[in-house]
N, C-alpha and C positions, 0 to 999 in steps of 0.2 A: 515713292517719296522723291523731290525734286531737293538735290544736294545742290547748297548754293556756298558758292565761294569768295565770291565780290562782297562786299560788306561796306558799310559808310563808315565803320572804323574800322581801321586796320587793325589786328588780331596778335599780342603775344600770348604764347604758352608758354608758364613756367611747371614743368614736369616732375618738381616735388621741392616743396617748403617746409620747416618745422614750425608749426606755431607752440609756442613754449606756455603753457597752465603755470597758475598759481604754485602749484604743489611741484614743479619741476619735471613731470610729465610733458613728453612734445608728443601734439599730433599732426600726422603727416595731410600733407593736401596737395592741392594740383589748383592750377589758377590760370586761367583764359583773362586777360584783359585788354583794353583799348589800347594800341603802342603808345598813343600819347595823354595815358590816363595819367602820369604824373605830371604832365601840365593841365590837364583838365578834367580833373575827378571825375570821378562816375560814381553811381548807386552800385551794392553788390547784392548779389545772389549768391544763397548759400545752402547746399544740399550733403547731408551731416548722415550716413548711414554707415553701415559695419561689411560692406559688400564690396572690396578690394578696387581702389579706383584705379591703382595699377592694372589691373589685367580683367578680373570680372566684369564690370560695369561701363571697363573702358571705352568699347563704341556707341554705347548710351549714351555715353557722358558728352562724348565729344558731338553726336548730332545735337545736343542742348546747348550744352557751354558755350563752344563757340560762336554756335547761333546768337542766343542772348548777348554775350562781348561782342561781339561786331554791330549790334546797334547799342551799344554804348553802356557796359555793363562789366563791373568786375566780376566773375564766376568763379566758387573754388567749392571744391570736389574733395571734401574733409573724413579721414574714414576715423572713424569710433575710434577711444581708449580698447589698447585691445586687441583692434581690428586691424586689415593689410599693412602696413606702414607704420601704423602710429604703437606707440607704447603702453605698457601697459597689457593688464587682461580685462575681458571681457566678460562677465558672472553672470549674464542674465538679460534679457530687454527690457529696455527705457526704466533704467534705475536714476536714482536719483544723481550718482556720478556723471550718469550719461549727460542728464540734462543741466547739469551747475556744470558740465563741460563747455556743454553746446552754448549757457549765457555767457562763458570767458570769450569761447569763439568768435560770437558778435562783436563784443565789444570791441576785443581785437584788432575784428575789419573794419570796426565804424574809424578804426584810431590810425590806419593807415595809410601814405600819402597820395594813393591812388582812390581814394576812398574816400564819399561828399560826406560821409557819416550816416547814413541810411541804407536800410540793410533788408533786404526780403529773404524766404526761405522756402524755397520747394522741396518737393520729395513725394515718391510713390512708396507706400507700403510703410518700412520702419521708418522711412522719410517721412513722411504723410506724419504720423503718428507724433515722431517728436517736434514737428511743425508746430502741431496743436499743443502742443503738451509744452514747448519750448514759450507760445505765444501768451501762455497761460501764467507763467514765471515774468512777463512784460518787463522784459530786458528793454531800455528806451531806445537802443538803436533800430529796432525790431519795428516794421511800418507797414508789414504786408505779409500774409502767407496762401501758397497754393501748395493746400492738401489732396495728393491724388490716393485713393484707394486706403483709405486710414479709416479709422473708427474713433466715436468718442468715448466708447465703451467697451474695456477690457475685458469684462466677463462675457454682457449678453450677445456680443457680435465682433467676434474677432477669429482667431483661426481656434483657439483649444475647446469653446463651447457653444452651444448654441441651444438657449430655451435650457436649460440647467442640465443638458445632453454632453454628456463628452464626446468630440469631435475625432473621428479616424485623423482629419490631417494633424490635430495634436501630437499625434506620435510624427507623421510624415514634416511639418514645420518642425519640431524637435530633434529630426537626423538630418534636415538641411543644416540647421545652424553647429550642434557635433561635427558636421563637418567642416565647416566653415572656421570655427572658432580652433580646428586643428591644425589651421596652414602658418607657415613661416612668413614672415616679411622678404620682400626681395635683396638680397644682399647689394645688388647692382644703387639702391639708395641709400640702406641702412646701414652698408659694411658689415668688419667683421662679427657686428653685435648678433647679427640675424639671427644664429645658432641658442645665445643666453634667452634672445627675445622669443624664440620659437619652441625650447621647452619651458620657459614661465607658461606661455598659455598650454601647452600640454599638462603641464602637472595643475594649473591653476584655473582652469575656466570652468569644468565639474561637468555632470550630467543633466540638463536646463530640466528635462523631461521630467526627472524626478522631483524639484520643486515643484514645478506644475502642478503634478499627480496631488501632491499634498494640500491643493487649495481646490478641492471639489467645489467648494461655493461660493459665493459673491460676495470675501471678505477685502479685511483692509490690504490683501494683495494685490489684489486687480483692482482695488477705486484708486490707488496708487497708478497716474497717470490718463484715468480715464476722465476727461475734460467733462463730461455730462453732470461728473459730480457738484461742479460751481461753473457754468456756461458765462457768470456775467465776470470770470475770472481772463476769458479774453475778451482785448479792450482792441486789435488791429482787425483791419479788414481782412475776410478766410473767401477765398477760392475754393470749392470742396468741390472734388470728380469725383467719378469710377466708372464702372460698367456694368450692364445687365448680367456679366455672365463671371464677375471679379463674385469676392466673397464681400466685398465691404459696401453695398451699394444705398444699404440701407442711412448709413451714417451719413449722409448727404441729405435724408430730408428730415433729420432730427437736428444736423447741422443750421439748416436754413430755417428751422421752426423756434428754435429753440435760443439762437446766440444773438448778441443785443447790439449787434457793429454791422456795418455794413457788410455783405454777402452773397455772393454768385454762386450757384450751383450747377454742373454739369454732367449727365449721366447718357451716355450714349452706348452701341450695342456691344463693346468692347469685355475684352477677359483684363486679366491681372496688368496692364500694361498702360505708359502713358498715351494718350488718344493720339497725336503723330504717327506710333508704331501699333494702332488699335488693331487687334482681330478678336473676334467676327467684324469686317471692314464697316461701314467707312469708316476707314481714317480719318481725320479732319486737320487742318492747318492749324493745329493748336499752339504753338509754339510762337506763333503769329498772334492769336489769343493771351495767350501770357504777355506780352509786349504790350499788348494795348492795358493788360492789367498793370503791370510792372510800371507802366510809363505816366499811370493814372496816378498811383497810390508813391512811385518813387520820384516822380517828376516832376509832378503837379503840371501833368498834359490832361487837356480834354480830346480822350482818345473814344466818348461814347460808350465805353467798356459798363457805366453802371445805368445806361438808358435800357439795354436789354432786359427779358425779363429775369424774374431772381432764379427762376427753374426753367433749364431748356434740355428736354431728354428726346430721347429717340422713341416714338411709338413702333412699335415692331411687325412686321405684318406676320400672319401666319407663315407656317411653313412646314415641313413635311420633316418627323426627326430623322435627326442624325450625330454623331458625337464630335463634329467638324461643322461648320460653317465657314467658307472665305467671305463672303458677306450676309447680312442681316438684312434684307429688303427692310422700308419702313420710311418714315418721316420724322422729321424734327417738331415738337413740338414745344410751347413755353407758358410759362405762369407768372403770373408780376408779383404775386404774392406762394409762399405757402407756410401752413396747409392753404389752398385754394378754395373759396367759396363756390369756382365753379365745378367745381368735384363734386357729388355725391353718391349717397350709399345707398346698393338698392342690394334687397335681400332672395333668398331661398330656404325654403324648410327643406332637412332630408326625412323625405319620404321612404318607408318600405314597400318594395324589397331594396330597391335603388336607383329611386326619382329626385331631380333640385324642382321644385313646384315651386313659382313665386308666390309671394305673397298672400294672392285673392282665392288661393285654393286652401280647402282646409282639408289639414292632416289629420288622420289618427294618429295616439304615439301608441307607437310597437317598440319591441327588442328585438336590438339587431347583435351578434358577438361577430368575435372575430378574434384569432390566433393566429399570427402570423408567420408561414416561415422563413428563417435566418434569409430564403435567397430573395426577398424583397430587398432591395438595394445594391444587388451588383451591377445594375445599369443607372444607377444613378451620378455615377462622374462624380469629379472634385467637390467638396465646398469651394472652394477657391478654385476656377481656373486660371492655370498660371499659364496655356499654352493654346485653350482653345481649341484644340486638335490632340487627342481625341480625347479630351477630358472632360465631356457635356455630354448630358443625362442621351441615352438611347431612346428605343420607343417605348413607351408605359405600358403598352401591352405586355410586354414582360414580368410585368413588374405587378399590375393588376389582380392577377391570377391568387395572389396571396392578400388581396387587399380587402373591407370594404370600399364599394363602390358605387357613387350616386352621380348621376349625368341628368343634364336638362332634357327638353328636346329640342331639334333643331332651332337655333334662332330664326327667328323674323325677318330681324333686323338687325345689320352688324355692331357692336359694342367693343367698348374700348374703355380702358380701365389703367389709372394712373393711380401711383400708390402703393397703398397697404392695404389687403383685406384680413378678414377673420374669418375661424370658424368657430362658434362657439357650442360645443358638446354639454348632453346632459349625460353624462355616463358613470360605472361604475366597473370597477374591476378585482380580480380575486385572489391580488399579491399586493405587499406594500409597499414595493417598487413597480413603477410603470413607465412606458414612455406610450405616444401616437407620433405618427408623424404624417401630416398632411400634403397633400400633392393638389395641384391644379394643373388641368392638362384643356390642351384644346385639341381636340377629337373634330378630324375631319372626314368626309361626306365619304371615304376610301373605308374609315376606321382607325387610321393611323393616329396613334397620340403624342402632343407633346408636351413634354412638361413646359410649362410657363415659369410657374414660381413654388417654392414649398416650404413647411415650417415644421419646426418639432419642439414637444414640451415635452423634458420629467416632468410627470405626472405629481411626485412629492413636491416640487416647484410651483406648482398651479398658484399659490399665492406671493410665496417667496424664495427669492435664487439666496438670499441673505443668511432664511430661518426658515428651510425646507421641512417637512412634514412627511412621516410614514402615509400611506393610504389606510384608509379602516377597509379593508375587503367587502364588498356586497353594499356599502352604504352610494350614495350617487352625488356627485359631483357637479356644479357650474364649470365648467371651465371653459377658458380664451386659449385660443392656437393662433400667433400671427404667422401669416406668410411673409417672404420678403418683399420687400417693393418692387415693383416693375410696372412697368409699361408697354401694353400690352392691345391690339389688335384683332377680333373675335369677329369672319365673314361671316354673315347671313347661311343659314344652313349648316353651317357648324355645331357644335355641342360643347358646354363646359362641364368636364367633369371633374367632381370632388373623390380623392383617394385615403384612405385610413389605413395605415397597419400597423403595429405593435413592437417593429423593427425596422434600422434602414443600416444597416451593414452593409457596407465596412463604410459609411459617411458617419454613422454613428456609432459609440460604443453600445451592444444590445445591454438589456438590462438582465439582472444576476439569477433571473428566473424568467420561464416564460411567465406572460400574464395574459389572461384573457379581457378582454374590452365588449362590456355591453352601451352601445349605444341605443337612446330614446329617441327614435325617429319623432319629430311632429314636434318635438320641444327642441331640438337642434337644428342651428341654420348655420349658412353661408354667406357672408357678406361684402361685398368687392366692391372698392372705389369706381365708379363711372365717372368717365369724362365725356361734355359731347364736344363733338370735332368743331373746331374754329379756324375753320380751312384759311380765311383770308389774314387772320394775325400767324398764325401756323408758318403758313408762305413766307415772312419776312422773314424767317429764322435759318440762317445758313454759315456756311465756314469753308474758310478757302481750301485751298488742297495741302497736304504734311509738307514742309518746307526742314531740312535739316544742314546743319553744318556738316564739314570737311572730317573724315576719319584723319587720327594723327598716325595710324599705323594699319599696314595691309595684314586682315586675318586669311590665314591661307587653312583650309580645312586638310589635313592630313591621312584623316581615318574617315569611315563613314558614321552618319550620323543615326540614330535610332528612338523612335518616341513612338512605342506602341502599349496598346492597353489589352489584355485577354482574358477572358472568363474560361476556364478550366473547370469541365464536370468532370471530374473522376468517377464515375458509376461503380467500379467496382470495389471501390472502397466509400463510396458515399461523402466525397469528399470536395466541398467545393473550393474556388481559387480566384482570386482579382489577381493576376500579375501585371506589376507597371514596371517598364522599361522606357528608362530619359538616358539613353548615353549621347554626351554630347560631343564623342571623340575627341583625337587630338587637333587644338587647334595652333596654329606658330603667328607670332605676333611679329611681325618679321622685321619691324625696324627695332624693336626690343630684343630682337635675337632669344626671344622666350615662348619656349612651349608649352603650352598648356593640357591637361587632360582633366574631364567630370564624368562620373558615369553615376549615376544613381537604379535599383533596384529595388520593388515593392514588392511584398507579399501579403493580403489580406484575405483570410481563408476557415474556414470551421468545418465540419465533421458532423453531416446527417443532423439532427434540429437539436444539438447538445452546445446549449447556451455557452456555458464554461469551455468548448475548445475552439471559441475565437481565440484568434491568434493574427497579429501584425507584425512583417520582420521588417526590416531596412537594410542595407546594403551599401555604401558609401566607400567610390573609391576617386582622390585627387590627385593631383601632382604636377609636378613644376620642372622643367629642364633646361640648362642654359651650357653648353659648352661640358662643363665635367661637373659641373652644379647640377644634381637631379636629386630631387626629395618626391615623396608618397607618401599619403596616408589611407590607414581604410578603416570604416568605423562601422558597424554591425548595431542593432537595436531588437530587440525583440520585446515585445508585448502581451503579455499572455490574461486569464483573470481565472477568479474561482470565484462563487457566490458572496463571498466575505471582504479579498483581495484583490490588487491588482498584481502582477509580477512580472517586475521587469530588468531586462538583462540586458547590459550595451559593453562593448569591447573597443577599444581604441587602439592601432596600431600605426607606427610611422617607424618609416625607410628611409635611409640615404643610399641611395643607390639601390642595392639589395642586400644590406643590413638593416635588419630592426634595431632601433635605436629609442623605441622606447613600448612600453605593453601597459594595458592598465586595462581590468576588467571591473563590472561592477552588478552585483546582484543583490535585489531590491524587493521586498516586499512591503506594500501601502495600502493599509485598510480602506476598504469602499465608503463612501459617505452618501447613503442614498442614491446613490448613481447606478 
């Protein structure tokens, strides 16, 4: 990334303001603007999340902010009620606080002297989210939002569920924010309140995990916030991104299909990150890209930003797995409209024993079963990757061995496929709880496979996440499996194959008994979006190199760093293990004169094919050090279930120095609901 420091406006930073709420609540911010924005107003940009702008997000921030302020833009970097600086606690994501914050916040900046009165709002992740969810509420200062990595939909595509599946990262998002939601304000802004403000949110911010748990299905807790429920409720133009290998990639093209305002989308080969800072690479000059959008929608410049087309994503080329990529081979590609007319759907019957036959061949239908066990899915990596290294599915071969499995034969001719496919099963199974979870892998001419893209349904879900349904055992079933979208690249001689198995632990919670899955060969197929290649409109589609602003402070790494992932067979206990290690050592912020430390620890693991001894633990330890100022905290999570229940157990503890200063445990039993 090419850091630039010259700017056509000269650059103040003010390093922490209170903006004062209605209710007497101040949230703290930080503000990059023009030096001479008080003679000459500028539009603002504003990015509103609960992630410490002090010290967490800091060198984030500052390659954006300032960037954006120096071609003429007031920036401010607002943490949550709650959250680093500001007042207040925290209880939960995108409540309704959050958001009647976020429209005072606006208005605020519209009303400030540096300020034309027009306001955009970016954000990745909980940013993204209340982007949308903020744009929805049409605050009128409000003229523009770029949503990166967000969803419009809280139940079916977000971190805790997936297809009416409870998600392993559920518990894993649930001990980042326990942790998160454990930390002190920095006394160096807040004085001496820091101490009252830092056990308010200790005794007051609660266990999130456990509300969660209690909304199995797609009630009025999650349509609360999820934008899909009234799309014609935003009225400004949305920038929607993410990445092929983020969790949110999908909401990008329900965004651009579905909302009634003008609309860009952008998905290239990127993990949980904004595309400046993308890995699996290329990066791209996106920042430069928001400029021309910012300058379009705040400026009333014709910067060409809406002649593009409305979908421009990355087609991927194949590649040999692995749980790391530094780059994604592939091309850019774009669509003026979608869903696209030039996409179409071309099909496969699964054949017995384990053929994809297109169309013009005709199947018998056979019964095919399948049981799967527990170790289908210890190489399947994150729903979310938040690092890209090494948190991306391994080789399927691994994983196959426990699966059904239907493969084409070699292609012809290479295919390529934008979108959403399905699979739709006739099947029928011998418990009243099920899940499947589908894998598409491209299997190359070696044998090596990689996953592409994959989907999973509760099976009691099959019609509704809202008013889910026990199964009748032995009766047979229609059902839809979607995969996630991608985009996607299949050489001549290759093979696509389709995977089925009945668990994918620890990405999913397994279900409270095994079930067995018969599927009807010859009445089930596979269906995947085709695109053909448009090499010469294709071609026009490109983006400069990552451009970022000036760091306000030198991070000097202290300790070393560690971000490993292990699969552990214990043989002689029949005992398997995901361990995940993210310690991010200690790092000093050195013109803050403030030390930082993260280390986080995963444990996902079960005991020879005995459904009930999955088990996920967490580990969570922070802390903060400035001169004779040093706090800690460490928060522990564990997860357990029985056929009936879930059980779960989380512990909080904080240190000043090396006193405990404060203990709170909590144990929790939460009936299953079909899950």
């Amino acid at each position: 990334m090419k850091i630039v420091n010259e700017f056509p406006r000269e650059v103040r930073i003010e390093e922490h303001l209170w903006i004062h709420l209605s209710d007497g609540t101040r949230l703290a911010a930080r503000l990059w603007r023009p030096e001479d924005a008080l003679d000459q107003p500028v539009p603002a940009i504003l990015e509103y999340i609960p992630y410490r702008k002090r010290d967490s997000t800091r060198p984030r921030d500052d390659l954006m902010h300032h960037y954006f302020a120096g071609h003429g833009y007031a920036c401010l970097r607002v943490d949550l009620r709650g959250s680093g600086d500001s007042e207040g606690v925290l209880k939960d994501e995108y409540l309704q606080q959050e958001l009647d914050d976020g429209v005072e916040v606006i208005e605020w900046i519209s009303e400030q002297p540096w300020c034309t009165g027009d306001v955009g709002m970016i954000g990745i992740s909980w940013g993204g989210f209340n982007g949308l969810q903020i744009a929805a509420m049409r605050p009128a200062a409000l003229k523009a939002v770029v949503s990166t990595c967000s969803t419009d939909d809280r139940y079916a595509d977000d971190v805790h569920h997936m297809g009416g599946c409870l998600l392993g990262d559920n518990l894993s998002w649930a001990s980042t924010m326990f942790a998160y939601n454990s930390l002190p304000p920095d006394p160096d802004l807040v004085g001496d309140d820091w101490r009252r403000m830092w056990f308010e949110r200790l005794e007051g911010s609660g266990l999130w995990l456990e509300q969660w748990l209690r909304h199995q299905r797609r009630d009025d807790y999650w349509k609360h916030g999820s934008v899909c429920e009234d799309w014609s409720a935003i009225q400004c133009p949305v920038m929607a991104v993410s990445g092929w290998a983020d969790g949110y990639s999908n909401a990008v093209f329900r965004l651009l299909a579905n909302l009634q305002v003008p609309r860009l989308g952008l998905v290239g080969p990127w993990s949980h990150k904004y595309p400046h800072q993308g890995v699996p690479g290329p990066a791209i000059g996106f920042l430069q890209e928001c400029l021309r959008w910012w300058d379009h929608w705040l400026k009333g410049k014709d910067t060409g930003i809406m002649d593009e087309p409305m979908l421009r994503a990355w087609m991927q080329d194949s590649v040999p797995p692995t749980t790391y990529y530094d780059e994604r081979p592939g091309r850019w590609v774009g669509e003026r409209d979608w869903p696209s007319p030039e996409v179409t759907r071309q099909a496969w019957t699964l054949a017995y024993p384990g053929t994809l036959e297109t169309e013009d061949v005709e199947v018998p239908q056979r019964t095919m079963t399948l049981l799967s066990p527990l170790s289908v899915g210890l190489f399947a990596g994150k729903w979310c990757s938040y690092a890209a290294t090494p948190d991306l599915p391994h080789d399927q071969r691994e994983e196959d061995g426990g699966a059904m499995v239907f493969t084409t034969a070699p292609l012809e001719e290479p295919l390529e496929m934008l979108g959403s496919g399905v699979v739709e099963l006739d099947l029928s199974v011998d418990k009243p709880v099920a899940m499947v979870a589908v894998r598409l892998s491209d299997v190359a001419e070696d044998d090596k496979a990689t996953r592409i893209t994959y989907g999973l349904l509760n099976l009691t879900h099959r019609d509704s996440s809202e008013s889910p349904q026990p199964l009748e055992p032995g009766r047979s079933y229609r059902v839809r499996v979607k995969f996630n979208d991608i985009a996607q690249h299949f050489p001549a001689g290759h093979r696509i194959r389709l995977s089925l198995s009945t668990s994918y632990w620890p990405l999913a919670w397994p279900a409270p008994e095994p079930a067995r899955l018969r599927v009807h060969t010859g009445a089930s197929r596979l269906v995947l979006p085709v695109r053909p290649p448009r090499d010469a409109e294709d071609a026009r589609i490109g983006f400069p190199e990552p451009e970022g602003g000036p760091a306000s402070t030198e991070a000097e790494q202290i300790t070393g760093q560690a971000h490993e992932w292990r699969v552990i067979r214990d043989l002689a206990l029949d005992r398997s293990t995901l361990e995940v290690v993210n310690d991010q050592g200690r790092v000093l912020l050195r013109e803050l004169e403030l030390e930082t430390q993260r280390k986080a620890l995963e444990w996902y693991s079960y005991l020879t094919d005995e459904y009930n001894s999955t088990r996920g633990e967490t580990l969570w330890e922070r802390g903060f050090r400035r001169g004779e100022w040093q706090v800690r905290t460490v928060t522990r999570t564990v997860l357990k279930s029985t056929s009936s229940d879930f059980l779960l157990h989380a512990e909080l503890d904080a240190f000043e120095g090396e006193r405990r200063v404060f203990s709170r445990n909590w144990d929790v039993r939460i009936p299953r609901d079909l899950v």
